[in-house]
C-alpha positions in Angstrom: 41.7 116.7 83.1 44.6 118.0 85.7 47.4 116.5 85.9 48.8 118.9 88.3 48.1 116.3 91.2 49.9 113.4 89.7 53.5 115.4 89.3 56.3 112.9 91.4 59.4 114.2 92.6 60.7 111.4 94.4 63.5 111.2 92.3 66.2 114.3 91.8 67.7 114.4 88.6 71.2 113.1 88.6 74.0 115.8 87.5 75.9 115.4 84.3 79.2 115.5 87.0 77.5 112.4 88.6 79.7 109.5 88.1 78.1 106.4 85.6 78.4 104.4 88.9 75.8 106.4 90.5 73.3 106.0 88.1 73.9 102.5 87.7 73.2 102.0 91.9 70.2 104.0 91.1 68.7 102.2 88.7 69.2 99.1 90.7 66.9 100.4 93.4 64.6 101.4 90.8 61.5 99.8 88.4 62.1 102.5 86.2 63.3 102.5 82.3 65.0 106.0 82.2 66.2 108.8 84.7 66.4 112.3 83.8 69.6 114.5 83.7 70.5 118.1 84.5 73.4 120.2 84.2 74.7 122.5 87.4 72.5 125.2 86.8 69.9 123.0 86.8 68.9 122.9 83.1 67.4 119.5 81.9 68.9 117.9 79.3 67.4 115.0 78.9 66.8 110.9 79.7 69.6 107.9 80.5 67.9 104.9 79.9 69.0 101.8 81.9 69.9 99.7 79.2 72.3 102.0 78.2 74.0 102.9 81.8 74.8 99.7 82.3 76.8 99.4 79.0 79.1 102.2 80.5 81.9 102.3 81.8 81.5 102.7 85.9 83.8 105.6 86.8 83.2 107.7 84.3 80.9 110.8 84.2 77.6 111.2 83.0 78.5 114.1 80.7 81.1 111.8 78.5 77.5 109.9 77.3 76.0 113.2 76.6 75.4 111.7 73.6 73.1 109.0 74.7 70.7 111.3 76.8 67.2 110.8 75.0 65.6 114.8 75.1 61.9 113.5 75.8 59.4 115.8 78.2 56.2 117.0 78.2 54.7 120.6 80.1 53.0 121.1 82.7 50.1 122.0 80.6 50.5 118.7 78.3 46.7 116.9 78.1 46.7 113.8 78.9 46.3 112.2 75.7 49.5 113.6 74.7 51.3 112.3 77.7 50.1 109.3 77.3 51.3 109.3 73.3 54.5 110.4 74.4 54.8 107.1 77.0 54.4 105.2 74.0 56.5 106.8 71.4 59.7 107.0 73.8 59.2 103.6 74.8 59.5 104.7 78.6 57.9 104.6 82.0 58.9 108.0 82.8 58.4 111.5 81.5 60.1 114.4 82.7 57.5 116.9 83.0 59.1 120.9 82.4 57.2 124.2 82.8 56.9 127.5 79.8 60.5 128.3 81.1 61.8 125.0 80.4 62.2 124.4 84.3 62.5 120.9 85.7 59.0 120.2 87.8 59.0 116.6 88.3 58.0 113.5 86.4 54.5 111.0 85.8 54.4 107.5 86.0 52.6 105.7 83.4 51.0 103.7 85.3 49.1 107.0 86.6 48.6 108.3 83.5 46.8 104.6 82.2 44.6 105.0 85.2 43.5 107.5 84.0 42.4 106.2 80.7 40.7 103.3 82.7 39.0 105.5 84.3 36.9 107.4 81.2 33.6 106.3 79.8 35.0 103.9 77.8 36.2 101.7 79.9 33.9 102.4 83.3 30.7 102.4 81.4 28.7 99.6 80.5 28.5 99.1 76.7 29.8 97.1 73.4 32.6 97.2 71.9 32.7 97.3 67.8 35.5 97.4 65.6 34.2 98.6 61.8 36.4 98.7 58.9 36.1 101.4 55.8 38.6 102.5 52.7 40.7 105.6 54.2 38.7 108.1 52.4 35.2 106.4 52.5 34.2 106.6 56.0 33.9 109.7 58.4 32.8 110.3 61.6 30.0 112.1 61.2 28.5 109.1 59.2 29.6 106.8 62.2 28.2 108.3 64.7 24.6 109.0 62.5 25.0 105.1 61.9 25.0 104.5 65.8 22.3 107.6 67.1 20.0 106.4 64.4 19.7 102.8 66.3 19.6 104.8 69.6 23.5 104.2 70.2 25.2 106.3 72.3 29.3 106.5 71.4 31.1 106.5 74.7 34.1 106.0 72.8 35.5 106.0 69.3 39.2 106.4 67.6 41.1 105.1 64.4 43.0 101.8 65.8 44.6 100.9 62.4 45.6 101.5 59.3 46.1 99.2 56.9 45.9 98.5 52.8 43.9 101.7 52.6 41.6 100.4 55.2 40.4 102.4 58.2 39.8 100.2 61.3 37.5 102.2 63.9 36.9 100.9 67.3 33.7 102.1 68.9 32.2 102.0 72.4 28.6 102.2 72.1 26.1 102.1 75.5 22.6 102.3 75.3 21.2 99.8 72.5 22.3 96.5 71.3 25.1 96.2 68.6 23.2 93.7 66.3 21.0 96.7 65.0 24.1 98.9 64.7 26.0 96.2 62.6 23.3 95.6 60.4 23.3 99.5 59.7 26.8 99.3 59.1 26.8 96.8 56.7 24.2 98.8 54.7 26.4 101.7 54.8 29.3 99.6 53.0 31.4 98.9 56.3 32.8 95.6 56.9 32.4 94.3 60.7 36.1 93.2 61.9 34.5 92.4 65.7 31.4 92.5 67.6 31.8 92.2 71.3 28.1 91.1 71.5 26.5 88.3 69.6 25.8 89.2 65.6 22.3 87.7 64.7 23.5 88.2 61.1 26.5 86.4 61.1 24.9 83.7 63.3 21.9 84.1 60.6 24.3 83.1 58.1 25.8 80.1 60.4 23.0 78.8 60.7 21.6 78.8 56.8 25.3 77.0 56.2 24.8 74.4 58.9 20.9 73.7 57.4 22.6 73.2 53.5 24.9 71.4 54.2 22.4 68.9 56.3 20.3 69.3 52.9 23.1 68.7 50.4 24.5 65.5 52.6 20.6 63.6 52.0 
């Protein structure tokens, strides 16, 4: 997927010679969490974030918080998986995008880069949603996706969303069959159902089995 077309330069990096002041002002006309920061030849050398600017002290110069500058960025040839894992692991709504030579291009917004995610088939198709739950080194993928062909599944999605207790929790997005059939191969394959975004006959099954013993066991 190219990201080429999603590159912003709306916003010039400020200068390390730029006063404090000035990046507090431009924060105030912005939504965003960081700005990036070059030198005078141009060299990026990293992130303010906002909270920080506007713990420091006005009329002083950016380079005097060199310290503070978080060095996040992604290429130009970054997939957009990894941009999206670095948005999450900087805690930012920015990222600094440089080229091979290290050369300041521009920046993404997350919110374009989340679009994009809404836009695979895991969100736009139709289909279930099934969250299954395995020991660490018990399940694979290969087994989960013979689990969901063999019912005449079709995975429009899958990836490890947790891990826990040396439990595996796998979310799936399956098109093309009902999940009740799924789950019940599953659970013959050892894998405990943590959530079903249809309605599970065998859970209901058991519901209803309850309901009638306990009817029984009250005569």
């Amino acid at each position: 997927m190219n990201l080429s077309q999603y590159i912003i330069n709306d916003i010039k990096p400020l200068l390390n010679s730029d006063l404090i002041g000035d990046a507090q002002m431009l924060f105030n006309q912005l939504t965003y969490s960081h700005v990036p920061i070059k030198n005078q030849d141009g060299i990026y050398l990293g992130c303010l974030s906002e909270n920080d600017v506007h713990c420091f002290d006005v009329e002083k110069v950016i380079s005097e918080y060199s310290y503070a500058a978080e060095g996040f960025f992604v290429r130009d040839t970054t997939n957009w998986l990894d941009v999206l894992e670095a948005f999450a692991q900087n805690s930012t709504n920015i990222m600094p995008i440089l080229d091979g030579k290290n050369r300041y291009l521009g920046y993404y917004e997350l919110n374009d880069v989340i679009n994009l995610f809404n836009d695979t088939p895991f969100f736009a198709e139709a289909g279930g949603i099934l969250i299954v739950e395995k020991g660490v080194n018990d399940y694979s993928f290969s087994e989960i996706s013979q689990i969901v062909e063999s019912n005449n599944g079709k995975i429009l999605g899958a990836f490890v969303s947790k891990f826990e207790n040396d439990l595996a929790q796998i979310t799936l997005k399956i098109g093309n069959t009902s999940l009740n059939e799924v789950m019940q191969t599953f659970r013959r394959y050892s894998y405990n159902i943590v959530s079903g975004h249809e309605e599970d006959s065998y859970l209901e099954s058991l519901k209803e089995r309850s309901d009638y013993l306990n009817k029984y066991l009250d005569m």
